[in-house]
BALOBA-1460 file (C-alpha; in Angstrom, 3 decimals):
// residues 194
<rec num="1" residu="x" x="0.000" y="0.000" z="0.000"/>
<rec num="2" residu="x" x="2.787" y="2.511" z="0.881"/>
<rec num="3" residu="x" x="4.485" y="1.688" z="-2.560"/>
<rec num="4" residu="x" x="1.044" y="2.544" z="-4.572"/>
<rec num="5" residu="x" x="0.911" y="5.887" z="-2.320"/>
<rec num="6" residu="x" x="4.530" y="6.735" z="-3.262"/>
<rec num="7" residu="x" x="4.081" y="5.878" z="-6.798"/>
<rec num="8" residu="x" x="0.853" y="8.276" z="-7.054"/>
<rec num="9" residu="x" x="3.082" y="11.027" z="-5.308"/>
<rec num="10" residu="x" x="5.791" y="10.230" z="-7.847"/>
<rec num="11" residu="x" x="3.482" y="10.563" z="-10.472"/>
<rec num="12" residu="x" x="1.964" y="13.864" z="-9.608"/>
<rec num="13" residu="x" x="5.350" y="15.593" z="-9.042"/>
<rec num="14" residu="x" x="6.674" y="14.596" z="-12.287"/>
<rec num="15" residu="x" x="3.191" y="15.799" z="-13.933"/>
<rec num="16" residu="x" x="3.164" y="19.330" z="-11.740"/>
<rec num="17" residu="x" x="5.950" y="21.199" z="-13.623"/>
<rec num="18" residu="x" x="4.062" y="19.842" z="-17.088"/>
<rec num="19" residu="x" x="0.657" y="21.085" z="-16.084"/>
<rec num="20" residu="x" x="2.326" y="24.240" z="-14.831"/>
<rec num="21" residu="x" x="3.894" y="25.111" z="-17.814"/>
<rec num="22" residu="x" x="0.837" y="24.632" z="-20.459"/>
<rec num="23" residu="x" x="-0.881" y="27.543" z="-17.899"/>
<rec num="24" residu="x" x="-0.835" y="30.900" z="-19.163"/>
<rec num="25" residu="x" x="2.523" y="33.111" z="-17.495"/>
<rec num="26" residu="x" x="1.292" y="34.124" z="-14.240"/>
<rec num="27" residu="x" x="-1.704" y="31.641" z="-13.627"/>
<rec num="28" residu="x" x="-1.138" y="29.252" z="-11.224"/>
<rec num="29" residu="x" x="-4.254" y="27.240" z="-11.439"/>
<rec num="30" residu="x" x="-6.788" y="27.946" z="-14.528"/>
<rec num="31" residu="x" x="-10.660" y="27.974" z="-14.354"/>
<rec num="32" residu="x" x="-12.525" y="28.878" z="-17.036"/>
<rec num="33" residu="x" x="-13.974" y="31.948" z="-17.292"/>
<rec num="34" residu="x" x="-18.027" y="32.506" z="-16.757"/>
<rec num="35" residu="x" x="-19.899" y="33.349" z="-19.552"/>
<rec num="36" residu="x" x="-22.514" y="36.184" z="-19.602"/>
<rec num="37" residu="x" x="-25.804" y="35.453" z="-20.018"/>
<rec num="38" residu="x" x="-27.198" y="35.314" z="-23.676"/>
<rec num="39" residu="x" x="-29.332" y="37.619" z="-24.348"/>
<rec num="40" residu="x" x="-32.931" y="36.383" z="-25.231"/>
<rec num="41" residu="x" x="-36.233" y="37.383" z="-26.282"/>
<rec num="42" residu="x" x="-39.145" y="36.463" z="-24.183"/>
<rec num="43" residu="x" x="-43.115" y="35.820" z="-25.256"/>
<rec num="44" residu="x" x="-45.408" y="36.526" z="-22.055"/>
<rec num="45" residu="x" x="-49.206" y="35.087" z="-22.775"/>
<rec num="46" residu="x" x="-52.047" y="35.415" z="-19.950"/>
<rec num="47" residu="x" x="-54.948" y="36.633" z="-18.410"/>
<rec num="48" residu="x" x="-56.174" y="39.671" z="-15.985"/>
<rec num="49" residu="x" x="-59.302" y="40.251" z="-14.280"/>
<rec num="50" residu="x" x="-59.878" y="43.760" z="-15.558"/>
<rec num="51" residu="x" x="-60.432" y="46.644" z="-13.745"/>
<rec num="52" residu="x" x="-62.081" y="44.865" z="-10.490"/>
<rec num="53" residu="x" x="-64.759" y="46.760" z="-8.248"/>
<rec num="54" residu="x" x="-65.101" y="49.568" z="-11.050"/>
<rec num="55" residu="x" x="-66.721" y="50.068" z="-14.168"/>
<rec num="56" residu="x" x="-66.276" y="47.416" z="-16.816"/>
<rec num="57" residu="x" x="-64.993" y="44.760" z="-13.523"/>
<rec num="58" residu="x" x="-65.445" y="40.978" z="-14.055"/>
<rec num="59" residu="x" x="-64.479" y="41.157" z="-17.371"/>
<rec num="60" residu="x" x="-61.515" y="38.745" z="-18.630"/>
<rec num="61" residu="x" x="-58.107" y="40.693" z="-20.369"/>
<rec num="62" residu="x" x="-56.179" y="38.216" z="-22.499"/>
<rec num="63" residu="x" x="-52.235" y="39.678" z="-22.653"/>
<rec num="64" residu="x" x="-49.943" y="38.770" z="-25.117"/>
<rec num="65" residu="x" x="-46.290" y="40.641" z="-25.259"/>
<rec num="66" residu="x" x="-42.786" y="40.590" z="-26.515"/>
<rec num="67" residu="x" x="-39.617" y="41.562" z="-24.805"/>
<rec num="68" residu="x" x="-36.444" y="41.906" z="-26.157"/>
<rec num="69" residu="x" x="-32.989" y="41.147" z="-24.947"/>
<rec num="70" residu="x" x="-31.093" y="43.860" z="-22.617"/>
<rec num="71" residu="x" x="-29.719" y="46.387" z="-24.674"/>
<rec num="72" residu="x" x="-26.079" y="45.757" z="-22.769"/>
<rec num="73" residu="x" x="-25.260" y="42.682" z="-21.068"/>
<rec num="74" residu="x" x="-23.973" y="42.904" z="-17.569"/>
<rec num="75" residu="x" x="-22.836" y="40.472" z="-15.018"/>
<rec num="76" residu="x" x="-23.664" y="42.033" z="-12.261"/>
<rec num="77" residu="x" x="-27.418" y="41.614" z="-11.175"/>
<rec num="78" residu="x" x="-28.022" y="45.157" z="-9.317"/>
<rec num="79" residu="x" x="-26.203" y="47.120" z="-12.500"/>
<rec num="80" residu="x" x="-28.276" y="45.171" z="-14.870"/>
<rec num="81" residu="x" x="-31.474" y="46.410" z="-12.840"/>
<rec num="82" residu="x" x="-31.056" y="49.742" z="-14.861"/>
<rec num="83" residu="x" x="-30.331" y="48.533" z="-17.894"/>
<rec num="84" residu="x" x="-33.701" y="48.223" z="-19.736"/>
<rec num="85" residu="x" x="-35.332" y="45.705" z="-22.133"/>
<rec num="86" residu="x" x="-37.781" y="47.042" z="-24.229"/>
<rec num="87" residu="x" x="-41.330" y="45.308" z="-25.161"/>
<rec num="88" residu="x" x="-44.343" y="45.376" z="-27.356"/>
<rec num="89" residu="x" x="-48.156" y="43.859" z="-26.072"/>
<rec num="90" residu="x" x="-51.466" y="44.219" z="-26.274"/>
<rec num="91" residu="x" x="-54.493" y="43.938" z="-23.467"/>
<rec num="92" residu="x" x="-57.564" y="42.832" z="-24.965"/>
<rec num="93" residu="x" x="-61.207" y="42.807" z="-23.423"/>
<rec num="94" residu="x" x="-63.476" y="41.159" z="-26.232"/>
<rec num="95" residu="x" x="-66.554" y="43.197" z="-23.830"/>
<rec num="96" residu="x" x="-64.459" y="45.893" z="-22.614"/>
<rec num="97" residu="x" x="-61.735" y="48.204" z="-23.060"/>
<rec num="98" residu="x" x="-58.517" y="47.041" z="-25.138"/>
<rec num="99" residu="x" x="-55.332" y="48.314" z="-25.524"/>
<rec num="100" residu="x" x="-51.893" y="47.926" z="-27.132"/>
<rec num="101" residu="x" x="-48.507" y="49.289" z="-25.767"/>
<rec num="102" residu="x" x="-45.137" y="49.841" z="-25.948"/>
<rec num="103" residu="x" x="-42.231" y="50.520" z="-23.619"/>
<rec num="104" residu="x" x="-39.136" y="49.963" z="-21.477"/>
<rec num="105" residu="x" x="-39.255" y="46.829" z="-18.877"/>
<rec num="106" residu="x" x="-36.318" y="47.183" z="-15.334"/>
<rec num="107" residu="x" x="-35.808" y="43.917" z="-14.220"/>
<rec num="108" residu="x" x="-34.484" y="43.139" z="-10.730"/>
<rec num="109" residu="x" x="-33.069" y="39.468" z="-9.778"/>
<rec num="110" residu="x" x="-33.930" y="38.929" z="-6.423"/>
<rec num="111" residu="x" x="-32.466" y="35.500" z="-6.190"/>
<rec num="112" residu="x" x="-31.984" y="33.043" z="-8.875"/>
<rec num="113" residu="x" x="-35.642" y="32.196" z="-9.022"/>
<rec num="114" residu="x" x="-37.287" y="35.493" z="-7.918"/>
<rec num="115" residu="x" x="-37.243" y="38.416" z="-10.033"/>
<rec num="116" residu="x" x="-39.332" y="42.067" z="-9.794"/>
<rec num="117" residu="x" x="-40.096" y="44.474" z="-12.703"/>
<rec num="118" residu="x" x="-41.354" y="47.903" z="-13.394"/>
<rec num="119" residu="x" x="-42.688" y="48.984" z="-17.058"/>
<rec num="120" residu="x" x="-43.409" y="52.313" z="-18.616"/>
<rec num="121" residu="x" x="-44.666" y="53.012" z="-21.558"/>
<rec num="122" residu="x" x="-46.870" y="54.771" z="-24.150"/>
<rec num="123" residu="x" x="-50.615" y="53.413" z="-25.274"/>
<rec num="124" residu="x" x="-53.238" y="53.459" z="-27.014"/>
<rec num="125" residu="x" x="-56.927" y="52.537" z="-26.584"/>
<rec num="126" residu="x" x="-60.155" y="51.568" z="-28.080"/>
<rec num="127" residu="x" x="-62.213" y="52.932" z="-25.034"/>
<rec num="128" residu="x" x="-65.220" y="55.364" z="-24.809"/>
<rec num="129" residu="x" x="-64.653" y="58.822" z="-24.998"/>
<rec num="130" residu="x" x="-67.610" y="60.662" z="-25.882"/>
<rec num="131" residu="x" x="-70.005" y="62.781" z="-23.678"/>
<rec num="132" residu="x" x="-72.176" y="60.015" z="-23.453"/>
<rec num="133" residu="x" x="-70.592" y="56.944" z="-22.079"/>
<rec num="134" residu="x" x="-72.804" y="53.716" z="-21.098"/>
<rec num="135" residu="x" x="-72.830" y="52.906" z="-17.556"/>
<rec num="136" residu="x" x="-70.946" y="49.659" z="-18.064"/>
<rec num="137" residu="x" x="-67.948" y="51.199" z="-19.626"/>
<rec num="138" residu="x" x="-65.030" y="53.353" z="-18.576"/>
<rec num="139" residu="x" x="-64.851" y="56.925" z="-19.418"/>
<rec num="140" residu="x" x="-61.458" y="57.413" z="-20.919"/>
<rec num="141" residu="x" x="-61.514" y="61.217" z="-22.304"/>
<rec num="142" residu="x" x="-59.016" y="59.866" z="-24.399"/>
<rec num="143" residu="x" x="-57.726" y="57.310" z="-26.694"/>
<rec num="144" residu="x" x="-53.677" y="57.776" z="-25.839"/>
<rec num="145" residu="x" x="-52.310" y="57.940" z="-23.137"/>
<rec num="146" residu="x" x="-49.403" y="55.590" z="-20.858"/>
<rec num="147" residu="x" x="-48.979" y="52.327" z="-19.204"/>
<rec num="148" residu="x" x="-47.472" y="51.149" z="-16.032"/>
<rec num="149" residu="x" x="-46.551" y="48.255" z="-14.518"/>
<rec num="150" residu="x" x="-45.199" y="46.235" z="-11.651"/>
<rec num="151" residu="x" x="-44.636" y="42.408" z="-11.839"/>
<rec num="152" residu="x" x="-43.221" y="39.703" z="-9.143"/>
<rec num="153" residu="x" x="-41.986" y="36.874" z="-11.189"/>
<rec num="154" residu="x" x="-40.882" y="32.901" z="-10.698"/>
<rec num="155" residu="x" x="-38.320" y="31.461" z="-12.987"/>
<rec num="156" residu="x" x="-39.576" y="27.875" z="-13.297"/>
<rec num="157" residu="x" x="-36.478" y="26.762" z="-15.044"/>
<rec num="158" residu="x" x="-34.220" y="28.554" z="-17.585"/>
<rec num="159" residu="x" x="-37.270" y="28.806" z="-20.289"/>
<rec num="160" residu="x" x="-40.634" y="29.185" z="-18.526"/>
<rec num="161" residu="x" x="-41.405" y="31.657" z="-15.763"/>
<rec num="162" residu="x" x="-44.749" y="32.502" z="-13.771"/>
<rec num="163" residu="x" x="-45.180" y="36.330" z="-13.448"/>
<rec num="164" residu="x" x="-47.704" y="38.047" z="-11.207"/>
<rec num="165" residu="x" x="-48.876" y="41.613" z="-12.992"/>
<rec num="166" residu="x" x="-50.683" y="44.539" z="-11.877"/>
<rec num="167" residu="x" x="-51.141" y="47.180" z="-15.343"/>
<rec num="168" residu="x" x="-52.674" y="50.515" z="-15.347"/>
<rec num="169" residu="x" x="-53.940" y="52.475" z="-18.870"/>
<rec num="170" residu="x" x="-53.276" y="56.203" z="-17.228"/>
<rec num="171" residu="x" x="-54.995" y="58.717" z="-19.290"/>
<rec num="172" residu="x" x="-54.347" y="61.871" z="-16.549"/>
<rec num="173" residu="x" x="-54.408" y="64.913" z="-17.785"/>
<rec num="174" residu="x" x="-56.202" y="64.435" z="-20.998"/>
<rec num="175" residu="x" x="-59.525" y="65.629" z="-20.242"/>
<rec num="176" residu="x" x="-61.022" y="66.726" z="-16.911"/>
<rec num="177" residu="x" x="-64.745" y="65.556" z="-18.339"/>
<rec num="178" residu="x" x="-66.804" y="63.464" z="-15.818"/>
<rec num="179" residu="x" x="-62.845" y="62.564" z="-14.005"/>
<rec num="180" residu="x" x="-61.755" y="60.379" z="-17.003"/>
<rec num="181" residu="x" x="-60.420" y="56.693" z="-15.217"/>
<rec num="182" residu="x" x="-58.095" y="54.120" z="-17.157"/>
<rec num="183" residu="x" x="-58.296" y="50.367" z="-16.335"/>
<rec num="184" residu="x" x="-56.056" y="48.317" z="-13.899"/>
<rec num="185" residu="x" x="-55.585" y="45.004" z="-14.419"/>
<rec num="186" residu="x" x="-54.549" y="42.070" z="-11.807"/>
<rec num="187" residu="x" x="-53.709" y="39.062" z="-13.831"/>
<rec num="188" residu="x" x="-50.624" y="36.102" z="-14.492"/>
<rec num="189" residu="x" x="-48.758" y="35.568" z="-17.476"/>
<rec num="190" residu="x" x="-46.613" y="33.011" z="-18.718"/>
<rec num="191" residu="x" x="-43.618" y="33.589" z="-20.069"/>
<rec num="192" residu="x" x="-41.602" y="32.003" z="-22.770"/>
<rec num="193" residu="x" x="-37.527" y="32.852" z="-23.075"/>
<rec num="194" residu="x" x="-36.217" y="31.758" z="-26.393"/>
């Protein structure tokens, strides 16, 4: 047993100056280097409850939307906060008000499985804006406007994630008639990275 142990020891002095000098000049042990993330494009499909305890409330919003890759890739998770991916969707209410938007998307990585974003954007509606607006619909005063939103996200694995979403049409400031009121939306989307 004690020959086996000094033939192993042997072995790995002879091989420690030959591993040593395929190294780079100044590296004493090599591990390669981490790669930065890829960027990706991600498809987000799901559904809201629009605009609960108000006007048009009870009503289903199906959400389909497209975000790009980070326009820089960084490796460091709070610097990559600010940099922003951009994305393209729609909101639509087959018995209420729809909309489609564009905008910039801040994602945070909480941990490697938890993730928060804000959104901000411009929009644009198909709501009611006229003086006379039925009962069961929102009174818009306009058909432009922005979009906000905050999400709390679950990466299920590296493809599919589970996003909680709260959205907001904001149409302040664009007509002071009868205190115009854009939907909110509560809803969950799934999203696709590819």
């Amino acid at each position: 047993m004690i020959r086996v142990a000094l033939l192993l020891l042997a072995g790995l002095m002879v091989a420690a100056p030959l591993q040593a000098q395929s190294l780079p000049p100044g590296v004493t042990s090599y591990a390669p280097a981490t790669d930065a993330p890829l960027p990706s494009w991600e498809a987000r499909l799901g559904i809201a409850a629009a605009n609960p305890a108000g006007r048009e409330g009870g009503l289903l919003n199906f959400n389909g939307e497209l975000v790009t890759p980070r326009v820089l890739t960084l490796n460091d998770r709070i610097a990559s906060a600010f940099v922003p991916r951009f994305h393209l969707g729609s909101s639509v209410n087959f018995n209420g008000t729809r909309f489609a938007y564009a905008g910039a998307t801040w994602t945070l990585d909480i941990t490697k499985t938890v993730f928060v974003e804000g959104s901000l954007g411009a929009a644009i509606n198909d709501g009611k804006t006229g003086l006379v607006v039925p009962e069961d619909r929102l009174n818009l005063g306009c058909n432009a406007g922005t979009r906000e939103a905050a999400a709390l996200g679950f990466k299920l694995n590296d493809r599919w994630s589970l996003i909680a979403s709260l959205e907001h049409f904001s149409t302040t400031g664009c007509s002071d008639r009868n205190n115009p009121r854009g939907p909110a939306n509560f809803g969950a989307r799934l999203g696709y990275t590819f």
